[in-house]
C-alpha positions in Angstrom: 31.9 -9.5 10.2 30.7 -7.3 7.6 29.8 -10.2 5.3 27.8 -11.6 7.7 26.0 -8.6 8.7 25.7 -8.2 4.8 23.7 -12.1 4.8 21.6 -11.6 7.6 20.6 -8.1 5.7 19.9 -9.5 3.0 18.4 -13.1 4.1 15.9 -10.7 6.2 17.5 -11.8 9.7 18.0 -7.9 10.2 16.6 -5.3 8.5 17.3 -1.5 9.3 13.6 -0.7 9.2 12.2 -2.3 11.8 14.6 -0.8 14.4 13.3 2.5 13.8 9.7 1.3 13.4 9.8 -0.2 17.1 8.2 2.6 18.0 5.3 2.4 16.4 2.4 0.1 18.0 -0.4 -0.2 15.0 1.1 -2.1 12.4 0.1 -4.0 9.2 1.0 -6.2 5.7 -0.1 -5.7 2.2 -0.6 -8.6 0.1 -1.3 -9.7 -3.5 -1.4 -13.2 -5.5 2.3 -13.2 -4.5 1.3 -14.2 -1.7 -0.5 -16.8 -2.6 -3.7 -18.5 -0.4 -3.3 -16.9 2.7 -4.8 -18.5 5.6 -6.3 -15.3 7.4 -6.7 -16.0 10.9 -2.8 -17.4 11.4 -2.0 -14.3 9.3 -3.7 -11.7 11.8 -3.3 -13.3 14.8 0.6 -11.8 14.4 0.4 -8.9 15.8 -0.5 -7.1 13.3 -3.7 -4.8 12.7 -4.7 -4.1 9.4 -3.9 -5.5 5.6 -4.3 -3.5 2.6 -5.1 -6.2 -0.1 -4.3 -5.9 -4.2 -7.6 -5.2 -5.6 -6.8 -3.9 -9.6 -3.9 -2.6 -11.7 -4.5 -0.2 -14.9 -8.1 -0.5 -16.7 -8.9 -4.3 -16.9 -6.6 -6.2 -14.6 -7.7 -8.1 -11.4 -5.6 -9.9 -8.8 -6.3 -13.2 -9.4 -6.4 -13.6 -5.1 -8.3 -10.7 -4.2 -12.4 -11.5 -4.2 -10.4 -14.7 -1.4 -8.1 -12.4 0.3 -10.7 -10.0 1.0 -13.1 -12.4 2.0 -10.6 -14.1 4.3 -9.8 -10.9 5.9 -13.3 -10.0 6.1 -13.3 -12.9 8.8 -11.1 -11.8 11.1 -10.8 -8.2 13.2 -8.1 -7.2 11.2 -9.2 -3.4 9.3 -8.6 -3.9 5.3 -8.9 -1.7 2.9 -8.1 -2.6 -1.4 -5.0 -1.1 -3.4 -5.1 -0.2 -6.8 -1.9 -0.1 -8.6 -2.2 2.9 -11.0 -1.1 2.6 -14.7 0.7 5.3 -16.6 -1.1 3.8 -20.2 -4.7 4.4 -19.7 -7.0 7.8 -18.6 -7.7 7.8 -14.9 -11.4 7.8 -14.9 -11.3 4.1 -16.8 -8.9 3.1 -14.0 -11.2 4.4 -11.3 -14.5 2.4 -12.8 -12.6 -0.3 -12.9 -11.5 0.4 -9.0 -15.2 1.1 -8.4 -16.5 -2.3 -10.5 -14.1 -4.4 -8.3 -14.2 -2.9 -4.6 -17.0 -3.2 -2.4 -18.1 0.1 -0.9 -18.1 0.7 3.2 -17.0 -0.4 6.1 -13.0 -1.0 5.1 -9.9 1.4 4.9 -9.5 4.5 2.1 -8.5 2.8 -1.3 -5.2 3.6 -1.9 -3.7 4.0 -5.5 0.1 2.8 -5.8 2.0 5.4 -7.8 5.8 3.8 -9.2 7.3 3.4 -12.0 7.4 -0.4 -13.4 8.7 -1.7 -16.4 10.3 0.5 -19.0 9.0 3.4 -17.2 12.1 3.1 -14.9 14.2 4.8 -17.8 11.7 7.1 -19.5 9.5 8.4 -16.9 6.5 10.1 -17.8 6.3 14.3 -17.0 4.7 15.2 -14.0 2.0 17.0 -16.4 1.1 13.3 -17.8 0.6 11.8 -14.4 -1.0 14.8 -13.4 -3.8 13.7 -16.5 -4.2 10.1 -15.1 -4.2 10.3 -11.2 -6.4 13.6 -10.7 -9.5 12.6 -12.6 -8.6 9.4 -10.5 -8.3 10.5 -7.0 -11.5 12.6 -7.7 -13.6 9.9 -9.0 -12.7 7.6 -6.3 -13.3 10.0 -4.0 -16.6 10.9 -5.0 -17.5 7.0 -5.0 -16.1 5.8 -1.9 -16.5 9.4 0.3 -13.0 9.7 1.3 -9.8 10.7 -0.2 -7.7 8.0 -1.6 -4.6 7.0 0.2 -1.4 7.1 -1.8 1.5 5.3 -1.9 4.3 6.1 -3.6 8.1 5.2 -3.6 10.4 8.2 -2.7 11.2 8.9 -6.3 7.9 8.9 -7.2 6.5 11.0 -4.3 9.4 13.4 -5.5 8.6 13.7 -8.9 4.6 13.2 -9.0 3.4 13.6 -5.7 5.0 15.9 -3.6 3.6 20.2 -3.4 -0.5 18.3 -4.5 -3.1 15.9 -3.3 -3.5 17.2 -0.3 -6.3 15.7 0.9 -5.0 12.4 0.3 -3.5 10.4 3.0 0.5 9.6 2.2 1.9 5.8 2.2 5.5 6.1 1.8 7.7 3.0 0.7 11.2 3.4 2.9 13.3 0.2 3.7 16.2 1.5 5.8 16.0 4.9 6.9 12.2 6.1 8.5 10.9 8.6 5.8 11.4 12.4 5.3 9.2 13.5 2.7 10.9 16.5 0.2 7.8 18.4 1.4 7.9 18.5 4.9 4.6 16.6 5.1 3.2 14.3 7.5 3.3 10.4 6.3 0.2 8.1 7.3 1.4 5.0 6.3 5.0 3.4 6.3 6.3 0.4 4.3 9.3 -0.3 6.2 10.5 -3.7 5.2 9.6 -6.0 2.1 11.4 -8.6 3.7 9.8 -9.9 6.6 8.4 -13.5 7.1 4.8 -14.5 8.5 3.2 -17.5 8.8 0.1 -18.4 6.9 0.7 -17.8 3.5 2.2 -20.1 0.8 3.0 -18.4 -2.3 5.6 -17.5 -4.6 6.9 -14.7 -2.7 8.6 -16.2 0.6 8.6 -12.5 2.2 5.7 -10.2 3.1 5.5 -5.9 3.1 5.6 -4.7 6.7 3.9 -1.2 7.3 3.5 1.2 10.3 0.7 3.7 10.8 1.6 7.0 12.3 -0.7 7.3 15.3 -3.6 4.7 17.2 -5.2 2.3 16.7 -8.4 4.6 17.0 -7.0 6.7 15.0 -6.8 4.1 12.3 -10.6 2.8 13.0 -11.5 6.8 12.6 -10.3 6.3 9.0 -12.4 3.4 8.2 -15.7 5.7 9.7 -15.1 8.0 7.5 -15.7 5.6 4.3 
């Protein structure tokens, strides 16, 4: 019995997330090139409400999907806003004119800058002090640009070690796949990414499974965020 509760866990038949996230009514996906071409209207017509689409990573990399994505979603009455996945290699304002070069301005969701680790920053971390460098002048010049505060999402060890006690203006995203999510901090989440294994129709890439998310309060409450860009 366990090993079959073990297989449906794990071929995304179950997954612990979405029990607790029942409860929840305004829900949405992120996407990237993993994704592939994504056929929008199928895609939103799910019950789902918004999609926050990969935009940029680091100083000079584009999703090679994004300008389609976002015109696809652009179509439909789903409420998008762009993710920039931040790198721990390069200053923060280069990152954020490369953000700024790349995103239109108005009328979508806050950009959100993904904070993990990745590659060999797994084992050798950087200090708080050197993310602090990159993802202030960041967050400020992003800011200043688009006339919100950046979202940010962050996995829990990275909320724990570069996130948590700062950025307080900054909406949270928090990554947690089985249990909802308790931040170290005692702060409010905005966003949850409960599963990374669910399946959707209308996309045909690589990646067989899509990112789930939850939003922590209405669906006017989500459009309230998209007036204030």
């Amino acid at each position: 019995m366990l090993a079959v509760l073990a297989g449906l866990i794990w071929s995304g038949v179950i997954w612990p997330g979405r029990i607790f996230a029942a409860g929840h009514d305004v829900r949405g996906v992120d996407v990237s090139s993993y994704q592939g071409d994504i056929d929008w209207p199928v895609l939103a017509d799910q019950d789902i409400d918004f999609a926050y689409i990969k935009a940029t990573e680091g100083s000079s990399s584009i999703d090679s999907r994004f300008e389609a994505n976002w015109a696809g979603a652009s179509q439909t009455d789903l409420l998008i806003g762009a993710y920039h996945f931040m790198s721990f290699e390069t200053p923060g304002a280069t990152q954020a004119q490369h953000v700024i070069d790349t995103v239109p301005k108005g009328g979508g969701l806050p950009i959100a800058v993904d904070v993990e680790f990745y590659g060999g920053f797994f084992q050798n971390p950087p200090t708080r002090d050197e993310v602090d460098a990159i993802l202030g002048p960041l967050l400020e010049r992003l800011e200043q640009h688009y006339g919100s505060a950046p979202v940010i999402y962050a996995t829990p060890e990275a909320y724990g070690r570069y996130i948590s006690g700062a950025y307080a203006d900054s909406p949270i995203w928090i990554r947690s796949v089985v249990l909802p999510p308790a931040l170290d901090d005692g702060r409010d989440w905005t966003i949850w990414q409960y599963s990374h294994r669910d399946r959707l129709a209308g996309y045909d890439g690589d990646e067989e499974y899509i990112d789930m998310n939850a939003f922590a309060g209405s669906l006017d409450d989500l459009r309230g965020l998209v007036e204030g860009r």
